[in-house]
C-alpha positions, -999 to +999 in steps of 0.1 A: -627-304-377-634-306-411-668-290-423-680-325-434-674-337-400-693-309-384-724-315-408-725-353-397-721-343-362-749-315-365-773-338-380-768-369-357-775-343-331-806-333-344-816-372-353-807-383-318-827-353-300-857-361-321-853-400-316-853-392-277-885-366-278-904-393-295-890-418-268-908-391-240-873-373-231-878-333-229-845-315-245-836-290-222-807-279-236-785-286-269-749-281-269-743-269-231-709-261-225-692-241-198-650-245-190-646-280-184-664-291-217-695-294-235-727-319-233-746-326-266-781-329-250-796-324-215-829-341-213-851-352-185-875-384-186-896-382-154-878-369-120-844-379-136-817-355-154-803-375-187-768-363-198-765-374-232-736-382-253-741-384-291-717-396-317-726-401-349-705-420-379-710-426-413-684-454-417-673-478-400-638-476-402-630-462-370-648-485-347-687-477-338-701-451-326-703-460-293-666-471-290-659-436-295-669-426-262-639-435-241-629-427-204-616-394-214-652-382-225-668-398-200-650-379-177-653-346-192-692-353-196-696-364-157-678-328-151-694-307-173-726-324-161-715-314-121-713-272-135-744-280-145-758-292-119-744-271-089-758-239-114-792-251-117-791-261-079-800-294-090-772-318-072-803-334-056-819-343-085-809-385-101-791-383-131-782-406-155-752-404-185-767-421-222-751-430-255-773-422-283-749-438-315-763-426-349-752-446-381-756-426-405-761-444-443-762-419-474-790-390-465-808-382-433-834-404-435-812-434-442-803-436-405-803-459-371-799-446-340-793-466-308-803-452-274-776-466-243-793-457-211-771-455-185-738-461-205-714-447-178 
């Protein structure tokens, strides 16, 4: 990944966590990983564990943002998201996996973000 890439990626992360705290969602963690993969944001809104997937583009050229997220990553997220889980003791607990798709125009604050509850 070129360090371009990483910057975009780093600051769609940040806009989308700080889009989401202002929408009432507490971050609990940033950039969780463990063997099977690695989840962008864990949040909670009320009872219910969010499991958010971010992706963040500058262009369009390669499709939207949330095209991006295919059955691949949605797989890797929904096991990722059961480590979690089981190590937190937390397989009771509702969950629900989110899109947050940052379009990123020129500088940070020349951005949109779009929030997909529930995307998969």
């Amino acid at each position: 990944m070129t360090a371009g890439r990483k910057e975009l990626g780093r600051v769609g992360e940040e806009l989308a966590a700080r889009f989401l705290q202002e929408s009432g969602y507490v971050i609990l963690e940033r950039n969780w990983r463990c063997r099977s993969g690695e989840i962008d944001l864990i949040c909670r809104k009320g009872d219910r564990i969010v499991f958010v997937e971010v992706r963040t583009r500058s262009g369009t050229g390669y499709g939207t943002p949330e095209e991006s997220v295919d059955a691949r990553k949605q797989r890797q997220v929904r096991e990722t998201a059961l480590v979690y889980l089981q190590r937190k003791g937390w397989l009771e607990k509702p969950v629900s996996f989110d899109v947050v798709a940052v379009r990123r125009y020129g500088n940070e604050s020349e951005a949109l973000c779009r929030h997909i509850p529930q995307a998969f």
